[in-house]
C-alpha positions, 0 to 999 in steps of 0.5 A: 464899924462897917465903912459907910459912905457918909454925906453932909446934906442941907435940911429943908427944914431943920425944925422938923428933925428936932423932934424926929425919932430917927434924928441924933446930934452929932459931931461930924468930921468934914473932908477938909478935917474940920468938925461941926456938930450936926444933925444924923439921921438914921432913917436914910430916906427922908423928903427933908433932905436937900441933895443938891450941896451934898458933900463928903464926910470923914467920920461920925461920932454920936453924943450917946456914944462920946459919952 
């Protein structure tokens, strides 16, 4: 996989990504090495988005591909 720069950003409004077609779950692995599953978004350019508590991420692991 090409390294990506990977950021964990709020949603403004999370239901809205539940019907997204861009919209994936996945495990994501946080800088302090912890994992949360979440919500990655393959569109890159969404008003959804809340920038101002983005952090960094380590890694990324979709649920259609730990299968």
């Amino acid at each position: 996989m090409a390294k990506r720069n990977l950021k964990v950003v709020r949603l403004i409004e999370p239901e809205m990504c539940l019907e997204c077609r861009f919209a994936k779950t996945a495990e994501v692995e946080l800088a302090d090495g912890s994992m949360q599953r979440m919500i990655h978004c393959l569109r890159l350019d969404c008003d959804n988005w809340d920038y101002s508590s983005a952090e960094a991420a380590k890694s990324i692991i979709d649920e259609d591909q730990a299968a």
